[in-house]
DOGUKE-677639 format. One record per residue (C-alpha): residue in three letters; residue number from 1; x, y, z. Coordinates in pm, whole numbers. Layout:
BEGIN
REC  aa   i      X      Y      Z
REC ALA NUM      X      Y      Z
...
END
This chain:
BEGIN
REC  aa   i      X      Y      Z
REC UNK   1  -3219   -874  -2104
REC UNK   2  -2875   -662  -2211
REC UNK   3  -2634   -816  -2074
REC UNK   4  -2325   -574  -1936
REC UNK   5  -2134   -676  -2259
REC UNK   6  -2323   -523  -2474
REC UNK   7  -2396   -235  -2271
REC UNK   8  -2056   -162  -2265
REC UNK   9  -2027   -220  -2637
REC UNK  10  -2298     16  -2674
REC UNK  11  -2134    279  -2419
REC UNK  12  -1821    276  -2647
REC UNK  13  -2000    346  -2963
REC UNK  14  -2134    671  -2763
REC UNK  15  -1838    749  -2668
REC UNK  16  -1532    582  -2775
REC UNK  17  -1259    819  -2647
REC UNK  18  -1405    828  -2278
REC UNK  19  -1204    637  -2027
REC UNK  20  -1345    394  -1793
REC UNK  21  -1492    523  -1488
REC UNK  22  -1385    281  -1236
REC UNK  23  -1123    170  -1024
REC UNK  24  -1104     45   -655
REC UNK  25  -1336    250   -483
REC UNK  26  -1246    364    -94
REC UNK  27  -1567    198    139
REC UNK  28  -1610    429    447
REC UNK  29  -1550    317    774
REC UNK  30  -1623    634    931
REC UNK  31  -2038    634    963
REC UNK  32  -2239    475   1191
REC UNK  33  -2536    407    914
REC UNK  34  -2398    373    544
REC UNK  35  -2657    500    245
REC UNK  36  -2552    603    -83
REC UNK  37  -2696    971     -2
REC UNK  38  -2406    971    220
REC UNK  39  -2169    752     11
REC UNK  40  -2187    434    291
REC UNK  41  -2295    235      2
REC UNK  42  -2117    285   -345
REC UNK  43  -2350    250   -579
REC UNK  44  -2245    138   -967
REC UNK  45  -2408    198  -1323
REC UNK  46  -2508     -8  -1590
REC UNK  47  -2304    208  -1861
REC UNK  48  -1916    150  -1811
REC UNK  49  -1791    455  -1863
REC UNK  50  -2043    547  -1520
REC UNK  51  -1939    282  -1316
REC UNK  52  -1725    353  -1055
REC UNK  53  -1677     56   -968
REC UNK  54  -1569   -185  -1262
REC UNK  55  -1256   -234  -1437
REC UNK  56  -1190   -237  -1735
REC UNK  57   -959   -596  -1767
REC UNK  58   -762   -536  -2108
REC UNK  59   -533   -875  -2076
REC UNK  60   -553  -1167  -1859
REC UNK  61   -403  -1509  -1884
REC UNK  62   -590  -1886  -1788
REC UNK  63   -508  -2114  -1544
REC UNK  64   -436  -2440  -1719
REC UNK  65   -793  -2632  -1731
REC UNK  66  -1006  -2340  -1631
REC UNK  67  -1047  -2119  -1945
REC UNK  68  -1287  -2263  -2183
REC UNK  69  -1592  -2358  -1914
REC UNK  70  -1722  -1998  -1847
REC UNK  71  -1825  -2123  -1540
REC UNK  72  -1484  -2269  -1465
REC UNK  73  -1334  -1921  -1495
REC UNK  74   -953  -1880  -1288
REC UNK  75   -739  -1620  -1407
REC UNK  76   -356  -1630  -1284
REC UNK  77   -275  -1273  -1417
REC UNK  78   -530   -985  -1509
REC UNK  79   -452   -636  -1591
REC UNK  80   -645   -391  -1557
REC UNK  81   -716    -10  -1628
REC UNK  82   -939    236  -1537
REC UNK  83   -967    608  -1440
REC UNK  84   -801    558  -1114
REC UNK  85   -533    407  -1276
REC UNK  86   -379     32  -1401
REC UNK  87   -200   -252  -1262
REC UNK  88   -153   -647  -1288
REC UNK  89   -343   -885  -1015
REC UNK  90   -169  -1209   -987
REC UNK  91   -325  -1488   -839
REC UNK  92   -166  -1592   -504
REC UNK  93   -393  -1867   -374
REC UNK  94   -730  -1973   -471
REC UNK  95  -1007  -2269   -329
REC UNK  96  -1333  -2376   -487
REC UNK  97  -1597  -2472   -293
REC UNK  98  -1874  -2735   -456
REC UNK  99  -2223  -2835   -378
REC UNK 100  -2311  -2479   -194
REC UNK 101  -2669  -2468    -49
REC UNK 102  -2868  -2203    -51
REC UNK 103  -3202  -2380     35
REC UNK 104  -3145  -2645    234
REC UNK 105  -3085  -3004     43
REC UNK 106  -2993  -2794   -282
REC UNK 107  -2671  -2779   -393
REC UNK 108  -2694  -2454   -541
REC UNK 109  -2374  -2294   -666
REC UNK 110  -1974  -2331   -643
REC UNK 111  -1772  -2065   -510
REC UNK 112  -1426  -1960   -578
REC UNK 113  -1197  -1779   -362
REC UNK 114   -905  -1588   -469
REC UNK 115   -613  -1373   -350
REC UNK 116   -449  -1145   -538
REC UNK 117   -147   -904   -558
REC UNK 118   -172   -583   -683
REC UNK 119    136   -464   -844
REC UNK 120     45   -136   -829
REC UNK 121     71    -55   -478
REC UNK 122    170   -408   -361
REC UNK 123   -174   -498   -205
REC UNK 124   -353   -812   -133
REC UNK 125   -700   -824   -317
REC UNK 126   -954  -1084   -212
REC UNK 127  -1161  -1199   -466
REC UNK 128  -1546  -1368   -510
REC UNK 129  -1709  -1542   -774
REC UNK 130  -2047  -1708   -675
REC UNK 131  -2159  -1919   -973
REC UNK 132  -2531  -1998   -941
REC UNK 133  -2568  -2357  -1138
REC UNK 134  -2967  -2462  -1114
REC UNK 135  -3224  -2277  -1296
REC UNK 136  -3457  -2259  -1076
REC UNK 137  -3620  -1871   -867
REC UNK 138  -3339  -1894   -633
REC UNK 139  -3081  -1636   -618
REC UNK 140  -2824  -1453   -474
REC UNK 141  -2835  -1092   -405
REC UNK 142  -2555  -1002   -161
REC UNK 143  -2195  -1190   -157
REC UNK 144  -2009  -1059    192
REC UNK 145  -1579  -1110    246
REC UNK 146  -1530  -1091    607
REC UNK 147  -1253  -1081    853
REC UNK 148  -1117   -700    809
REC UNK 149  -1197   -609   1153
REC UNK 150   -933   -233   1176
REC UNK 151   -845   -253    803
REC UNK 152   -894     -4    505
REC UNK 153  -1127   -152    243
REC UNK 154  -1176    -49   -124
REC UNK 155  -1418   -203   -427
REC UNK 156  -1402   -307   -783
REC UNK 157  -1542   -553  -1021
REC UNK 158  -1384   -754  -1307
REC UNK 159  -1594   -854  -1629
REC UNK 160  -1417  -1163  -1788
REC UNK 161  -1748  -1335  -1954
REC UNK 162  -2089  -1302  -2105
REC UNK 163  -2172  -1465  -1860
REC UNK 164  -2064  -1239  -1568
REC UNK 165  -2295   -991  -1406
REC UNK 166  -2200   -653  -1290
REC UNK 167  -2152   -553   -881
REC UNK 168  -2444   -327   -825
REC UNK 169  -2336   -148   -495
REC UNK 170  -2059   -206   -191
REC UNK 171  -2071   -151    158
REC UNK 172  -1899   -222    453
REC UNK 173  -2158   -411    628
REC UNK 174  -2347   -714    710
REC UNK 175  -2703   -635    646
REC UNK 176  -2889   -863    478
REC UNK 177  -3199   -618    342
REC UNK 178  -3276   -390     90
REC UNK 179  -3275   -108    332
REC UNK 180  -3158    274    174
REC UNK 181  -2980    263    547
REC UNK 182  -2773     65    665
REC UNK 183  -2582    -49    982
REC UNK 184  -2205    -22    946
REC UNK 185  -2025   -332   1048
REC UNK 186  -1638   -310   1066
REC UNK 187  -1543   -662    988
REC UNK 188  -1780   -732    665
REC UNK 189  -1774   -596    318
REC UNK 190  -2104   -662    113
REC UNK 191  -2082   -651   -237
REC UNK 192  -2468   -640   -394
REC UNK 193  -2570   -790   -729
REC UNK 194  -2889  -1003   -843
REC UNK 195  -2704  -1368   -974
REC UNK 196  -2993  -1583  -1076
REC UNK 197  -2985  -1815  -1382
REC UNK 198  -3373  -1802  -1453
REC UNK 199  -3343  -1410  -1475
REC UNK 200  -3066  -1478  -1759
REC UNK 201  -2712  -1370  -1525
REC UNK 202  -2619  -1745  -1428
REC UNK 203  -2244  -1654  -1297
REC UNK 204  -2132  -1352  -1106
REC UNK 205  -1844  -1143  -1214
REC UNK 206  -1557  -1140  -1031
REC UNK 207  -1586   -957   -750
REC UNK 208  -1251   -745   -534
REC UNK 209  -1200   -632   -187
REC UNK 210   -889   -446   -219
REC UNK 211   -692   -428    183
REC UNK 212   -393   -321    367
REC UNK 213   -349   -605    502
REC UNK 214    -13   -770    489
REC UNK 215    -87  -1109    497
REC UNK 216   -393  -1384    474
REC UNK 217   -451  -1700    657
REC UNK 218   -784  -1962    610
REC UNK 219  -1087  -1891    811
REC UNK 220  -1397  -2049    898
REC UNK 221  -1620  -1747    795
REC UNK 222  -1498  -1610    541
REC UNK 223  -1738  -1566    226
REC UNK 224  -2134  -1523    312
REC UNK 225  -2428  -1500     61
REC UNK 226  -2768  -1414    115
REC UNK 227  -3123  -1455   -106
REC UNK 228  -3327  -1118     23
REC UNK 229  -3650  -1255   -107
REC UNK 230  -3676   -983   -374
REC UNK 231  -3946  -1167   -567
REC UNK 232  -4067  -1358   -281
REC UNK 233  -3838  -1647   -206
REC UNK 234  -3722  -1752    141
REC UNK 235  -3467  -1526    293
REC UNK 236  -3196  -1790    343
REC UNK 237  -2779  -1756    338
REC UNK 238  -2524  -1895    497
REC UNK 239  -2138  -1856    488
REC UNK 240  -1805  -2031    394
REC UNK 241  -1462  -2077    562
REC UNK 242  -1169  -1928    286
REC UNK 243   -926  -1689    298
REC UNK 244   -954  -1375    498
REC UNK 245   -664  -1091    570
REC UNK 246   -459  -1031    872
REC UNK 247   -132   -927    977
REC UNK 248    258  -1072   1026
REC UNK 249    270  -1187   1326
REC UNK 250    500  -1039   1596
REC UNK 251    751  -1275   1772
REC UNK 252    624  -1314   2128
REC UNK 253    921  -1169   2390
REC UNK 254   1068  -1525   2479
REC UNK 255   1090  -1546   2045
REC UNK 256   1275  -1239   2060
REC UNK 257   1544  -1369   2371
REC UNK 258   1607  -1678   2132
REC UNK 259   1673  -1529   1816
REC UNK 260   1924  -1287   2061
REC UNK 261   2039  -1632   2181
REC UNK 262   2096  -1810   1873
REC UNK 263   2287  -1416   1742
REC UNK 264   2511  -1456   1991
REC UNK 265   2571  -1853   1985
REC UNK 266   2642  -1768   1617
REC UNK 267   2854  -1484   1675
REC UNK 268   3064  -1655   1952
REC UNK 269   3142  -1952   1676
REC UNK 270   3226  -1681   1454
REC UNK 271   3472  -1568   1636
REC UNK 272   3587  -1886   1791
REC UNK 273   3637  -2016   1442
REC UNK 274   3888  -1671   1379
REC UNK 275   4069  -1714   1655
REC UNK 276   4195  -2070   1544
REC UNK 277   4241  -2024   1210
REC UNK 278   4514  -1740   1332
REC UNK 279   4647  -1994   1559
END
Protein backbone atom coordinates (compact mmCIF):
# COMPACT_ATOMS: atom_id res chain seq x y z
CA UNK A 1 0.00 0.00 0.00
CA UNK A 2 1.20 3.88 -0.98
CA UNK A 3 1.29 5.46 1.76
CA UNK A 4 0.12 9.45 1.55
CA UNK A 5 3.92 10.30 1.57
CA UNK A 6 4.68 9.09 -1.34
CA UNK A 7 1.62 9.99 -3.00
CA UNK A 8 2.32 13.33 -2.34
CA UNK A 9 5.89 12.90 -3.49
CA UNK A 10 4.53 11.54 -6.54
CA UNK A 11 1.82 14.48 -6.90
CA UNK A 12 4.78 16.97 -6.81
CA UNK A 13 6.76 15.35 -9.48
CA UNK A 14 3.40 15.88 -11.68
CA UNK A 15 3.18 18.96 -10.80
CA UNK A 16 5.65 20.78 -8.84
CA UNK A 17 4.48 24.41 -9.19
CA UNK A 18 0.76 23.58 -8.08
CA UNK A 19 -0.13 24.77 -4.65
CA UNK A 20 -1.72 22.68 -2.11
CA UNK A 21 -5.32 22.31 -2.27
CA UNK A 22 -6.33 22.44 1.24
CA UNK A 23 -6.99 24.49 4.06
CA UNK A 24 -9.72 24.50 6.85
CA UNK A 25 -12.69 23.58 5.15
CA UNK A 26 -16.26 25.33 6.35
CA UNK A 27 -18.67 22.01 7.61
CA UNK A 28 -22.36 23.03 7.01
CA UNK A 29 -24.64 23.42 9.64
CA UNK A 30 -27.41 24.40 7.54
CA UNK A 31 -28.94 20.77 6.19
CA UNK A 32 -30.97 18.53 7.82
CA UNK A 33 -29.18 15.28 6.01
CA UNK A 34 -25.39 15.93 5.08
CA UNK A 35 -24.00 13.89 1.73
CA UNK A 36 -21.18 14.91 -0.24
CA UNK A 37 -23.68 15.41 -3.36
CA UNK A 38 -24.76 18.22 -1.29
CA UNK A 39 -21.39 19.07 0.37
CA UNK A 40 -22.75 17.78 4.17
CA UNK A 41 -19.80 15.60 4.06
CA UNK A 42 -16.40 17.00 2.69
CA UNK A 43 -14.91 14.52 1.06
CA UNK A 44 -10.77 14.50 0.55
CA UNK A 45 -8.35 12.93 -2.16
CA UNK A 46 -5.55 10.81 -2.10
CA UNK A 47 -3.35 13.29 -4.36
CA UNK A 48 -2.40 16.50 -2.27
CA UNK A 49 -2.68 18.93 -4.53
CA UNK A 50 -6.80 17.52 -4.59
CA UNK A 51 -7.30 17.46 -1.13
CA UNK A 52 -9.21 19.97 0.27
CA UNK A 53 -8.74 19.14 3.25
CA UNK A 54 -4.94 18.66 4.24
CA UNK A 55 -2.28 21.00 4.95
CA UNK A 56 0.55 21.23 3.83
CA UNK A 57 2.85 21.60 7.42
CA UNK A 58 6.23 23.23 6.07
CA UNK A 59 7.88 23.74 9.79
CA UNK A 60 6.99 22.47 13.09
CA UNK A 61 8.92 22.21 16.29
CA UNK A 62 8.89 18.95 19.11
CA UNK A 63 7.83 18.91 22.38
CA UNK A 64 10.78 17.86 24.48
CA UNK A 65 10.52 13.82 24.69
CA UNK A 66 7.92 13.39 22.03
CA UNK A 67 9.75 13.67 18.63
CA UNK A 68 11.64 10.63 17.84
CA UNK A 69 8.71 7.80 18.75
CA UNK A 70 6.40 8.38 15.67
CA UNK A 71 3.85 7.24 17.74
CA UNK A 72 4.76 9.68 20.50
CA UNK A 73 4.19 12.55 18.07
CA UNK A 74 3.38 16.34 20.07
CA UNK A 75 4.11 19.27 18.18
CA UNK A 76 4.23 22.76 20.20
CA UNK A 77 4.33 24.94 16.99
CA UNK A 78 3.31 23.91 13.31
CA UNK A 79 2.98 26.09 10.39
CA UNK A 80 1.20 25.54 7.87
CA UNK A 81 0.21 26.57 4.19
CA UNK A 82 -2.16 25.83 1.82
CA UNK A 83 -4.47 27.39 -0.85
CA UNK A 84 -6.66 28.99 1.66
CA UNK A 85 -3.86 30.49 3.09
CA UNK A 86 -0.91 30.00 6.11
CA UNK A 87 -0.56 30.44 9.70
CA UNK A 88 1.26 29.02 12.95
CA UNK A 89 -0.84 26.57 15.46
CA UNK A 90 0.63 26.65 18.84
CA UNK A 91 -0.12 24.18 21.23
CA UNK A 92 -2.20 25.48 24.19
CA UNK A 93 -3.02 22.38 26.20
CA UNK A 94 -2.79 18.80 25.40
CA UNK A 95 -3.80 15.17 27.46
CA UNK A 96 -3.00 11.62 26.43
CA UNK A 97 -5.15 9.08 27.16
CA UNK A 98 -3.59 5.25 27.53
CA UNK A 99 -4.96 1.80 27.45
CA UNK A 100 -8.15 2.86 25.10
CA UNK A 101 -10.56 -0.09 24.39
CA UNK A 102 -12.11 -0.64 21.52
CA UNK A 103 -13.23 -4.30 22.15
CA UNK A 104 -13.83 -4.78 25.42
CA UNK A 105 -10.65 -6.10 27.66
CA UNK A 106 -8.28 -4.70 24.79
CA UNK A 107 -6.39 -1.92 25.32
CA UNK A 108 -6.35 -0.81 21.91
CA UNK A 109 -4.88 2.60 21.19
CA UNK A 110 -3.73 6.00 23.04
CA UNK A 111 -5.27 9.14 22.22
CA UNK A 112 -4.00 12.59 22.30
CA UNK A 113 -5.88 15.69 22.65
CA UNK A 114 -4.76 19.02 21.66
CA UNK A 115 -5.71 22.71 21.52
CA UNK A 116 -4.40 24.98 19.39
CA UNK A 117 -4.19 28.73 18.43
CA UNK A 118 -4.35 29.83 15.16
CA UNK A 119 -2.43 32.91 14.56
CA UNK A 120 -4.06 33.62 11.64
CA UNK A 121 -7.36 34.61 12.71
CA UNK A 122 -6.79 34.01 16.46
CA UNK A 123 -8.88 30.75 16.67
CA UNK A 124 -8.90 27.81 18.91
CA UNK A 125 -8.27 24.49 16.91
CA UNK A 126 -9.02 21.18 18.59
CA UNK A 127 -6.99 18.53 17.60
CA UNK A 128 -7.14 14.32 17.38
CA UNK A 129 -4.67 11.79 16.99
CA UNK A 130 -5.95 8.16 17.58
CA UNK A 131 -2.90 5.87 17.50
CA UNK A 132 -4.02 2.26 16.95
CA UNK A 133 -1.08 0.07 18.82
CA UNK A 134 -2.11 -3.90 18.34
CA UNK A 135 -1.96 -5.53 15.09
CA UNK A 136 -4.67 -7.26 15.12
CA UNK A 137 -8.43 -6.69 12.35
CA UNK A 138 -9.55 -4.05 14.63
CA UNK A 139 -9.85 -0.57 13.54
CA UNK A 140 -11.01 2.69 13.64
CA UNK A 141 -12.98 4.32 11.00
CA UNK A 142 -14.61 7.47 12.40
CA UNK A 143 -12.86 9.80 15.23
CA UNK A 144 -15.86 12.43 16.46
CA UNK A 145 -14.84 16.06 18.67
CA UNK A 146 -17.94 16.99 20.36
CA UNK A 147 -19.30 19.75 22.41
CA UNK A 148 -19.90 22.64 19.61
CA UNK A 149 -23.50 22.73 20.17
CA UNK A 150 -24.28 26.81 18.18
CA UNK A 151 -20.67 27.08 16.94
CA UNK A 152 -19.12 27.44 13.36
CA UNK A 153 -16.96 24.41 12.52
CA UNK A 154 -14.26 24.03 9.80
CA UNK A 155 -11.77 20.85 8.79
CA UNK A 156 -8.20 20.12 8.04
CA UNK A 157 -5.63 17.49 8.43
CA UNK A 158 -1.90 17.64 9.30
CA UNK A 159 0.66 14.97 7.87
CA UNK A 160 3.73 14.94 10.28
CA UNK A 161 4.82 11.05 9.71
CA UNK A 162 5.00 8.02 7.52
CA UNK A 163 3.19 6.82 9.68
CA UNK A 164 0.12 9.13 9.59
CA UNK A 165 -2.92 8.41 7.49
CA UNK A 166 -4.89 10.92 5.62
CA UNK A 167 -8.70 12.26 6.88
CA UNK A 168 -10.91 10.78 4.26
CA UNK A 169 -14.14 12.92 4.72
CA UNK A 170 -15.77 15.45 7.59
CA UNK A 171 -19.08 15.99 8.72
CA UNK A 172 -20.89 17.52 11.28
CA UNK A 173 -22.52 14.56 12.69
CA UNK A 174 -22.70 11.61 14.85
CA UNK A 175 -23.51 8.75 12.63
CA UNK A 176 -21.75 5.88 13.03
CA UNK A 177 -22.39 4.12 9.30
CA UNK A 178 -21.25 4.18 6.01
CA UNK A 179 -24.40 5.75 4.84
CA UNK A 180 -24.07 8.35 1.44
CA UNK A 181 -26.77 10.29 3.90
CA UNK A 182 -26.45 11.35 6.78
CA UNK A 183 -28.25 12.88 9.87
CA UNK A 184 -26.89 16.28 10.83
CA UNK A 185 -26.10 16.57 14.47
CA UNK A 186 -25.17 20.11 15.76
CA UNK A 187 -22.90 19.25 18.60
CA UNK A 188 -20.52 16.48 16.82
CA UNK A 189 -17.95 16.76 14.13
CA UNK A 190 -16.90 13.32 12.53
CA UNK A 191 -13.81 13.16 10.90
CA UNK A 192 -13.63 9.63 8.70
CA UNK A 193 -10.44 7.67 8.01
CA UNK A 194 -9.62 3.75 8.06
CA UNK A 195 -6.56 3.57 11.07
CA UNK A 196 -5.75 -0.08 11.31
CA UNK A 197 -2.18 -1.41 11.80
CA UNK A 198 -2.78 -4.86 9.97
CA UNK A 199 -3.93 -2.83 6.80
CA UNK A 200 -0.35 -1.01 7.04
CA UNK A 201 -1.73 2.87 8.51
CA UNK A 202 -0.93 2.08 12.34
CA UNK A 203 -1.28 5.96 13.56
CA UNK A 204 -3.73 8.55 12.40
CA UNK A 205 -2.68 11.92 11.23
CA UNK A 206 -3.43 14.68 13.08
CA UNK A 207 -6.66 15.57 12.80
CA UNK A 208 -8.32 19.73 13.28
CA UNK A 209 -11.64 21.09 14.15
CA UNK A 210 -11.11 24.65 13.62
CA UNK A 211 -14.11 26.93 16.04
CA UNK A 212 -15.22 30.26 17.10
CA UNK A 213 -15.23 29.51 20.18
CA UNK A 214 -13.49 31.70 22.66
CA UNK A 215 -12.54 29.52 25.18
CA UNK A 216 -12.25 25.53 26.21
CA UNK A 217 -12.87 23.78 29.41
CA UNK A 218 -12.51 19.60 30.11
CA UNK A 219 -15.45 17.47 29.38
CA UNK A 220 -16.57 14.12 29.95
CA UNK A 221 -17.45 13.41 26.22
CA UNK A 222 -15.35 14.82 24.37
CA UNK A 223 -13.47 12.55 21.69
CA UNK A 224 -15.58 9.34 20.33
CA UNK A 225 -14.35 6.57 17.92
CA UNK A 226 -16.16 4.03 16.25
CA UNK A 227 -15.15 0.46 14.28
CA UNK A 228 -18.14 0.34 11.42
CA UNK A 229 -17.47 -3.28 10.77
CA UNK A 230 -16.19 -2.58 7.23
CA UNK A 231 -14.64 -6.01 6.86
CA UNK A 232 -16.82 -7.63 9.30
CA UNK A 233 -15.72 -6.85 12.81
CA UNK A 234 -18.04 -5.91 15.68
CA UNK A 235 -19.44 -2.45 15.47
CA UNK A 236 -18.08 -1.21 18.82
CA UNK A 237 -16.91 2.62 20.01
CA UNK A 238 -17.02 4.41 22.79
CA UNK A 239 -15.91 8.00 23.83
CA UNK A 240 -13.44 10.02 26.00
CA UNK A 241 -13.71 13.04 28.38
CA UNK A 242 -10.95 15.99 26.95
CA UNK A 243 -11.20 19.24 25.95
CA UNK A 244 -14.19 20.65 24.22
CA UNK A 245 -14.99 24.59 23.30
CA UNK A 246 -17.25 27.01 24.95
CA UNK A 247 -17.57 30.49 25.76
CA UNK A 248 -16.29 33.33 28.57
CA UNK A 249 -18.46 33.25 30.94
CA UNK A 250 -20.69 36.26 31.80
CA UNK A 251 -20.61 37.60 35.44
CA UNK A 252 -23.98 36.70 36.94
CA UNK A 253 -25.92 40.28 38.05
CA UNK A 254 -24.95 40.06 41.87
CA UNK A 255 -20.98 39.66 40.11
CA UNK A 256 -21.68 42.72 38.36
CA UNK A 257 -23.13 44.85 41.82
CA UNK A 258 -19.70 43.72 43.45
CA UNK A 259 -17.27 44.63 41.01
CA UNK A 260 -19.56 48.23 41.09
CA UNK A 261 -19.00 47.80 44.85
CA UNK A 262 -15.46 47.15 45.08
CA UNK A 263 -15.18 50.48 41.97
CA UNK A 264 -16.55 52.55 44.25
CA UNK A 265 -14.85 51.27 47.65
CA UNK A 266 -11.71 51.87 45.51
CA UNK A 267 -12.62 55.10 44.24
CA UNK A 268 -13.80 56.48 47.67
CA UNK A 269 -10.05 55.51 49.08
CA UNK A 270 -8.83 57.24 46.16
CA UNK A 271 -10.10 60.12 46.96
CA UNK A 272 -9.95 59.87 50.67
CA UNK A 273 -6.25 59.32 50.30
CA UNK A 274 -6.21 63.04 48.11
CA UNK A 275 -7.93 64.76 50.38
CA UNK A 276 -5.27 64.12 53.21
CA UNK A 277 -2.36 64.35 51.46
CA UNK A 278 -3.65 68.20 50.70
CA UNK A 279 -4.31 68.47 54.29
Amino acid sequence: MMNFKSMAVAAMLVSASSAYAGGFVDLRDDLATLSAANGGLVVGANNPLRDKLYLDATNYTWLSGYSSNPAQLIATSIAYSGNSGAGVLTLLDYRINTNVELLPGVAQATIFDFVFRDSSDNSLVFGTRYINLVNNSQEVNFLYRYGFEGFDTSAAWLFLSDYDLRMYEAGRTDDHSFASNVGYDDGGVRQKSDISVNEGNPYSGLYLVKTDATEYILGDKAIGYYQAGEEGQAVVGGFIGGFVPTVAAVPEPSEYALMLLGLGMVGFVATRRKKQNQA
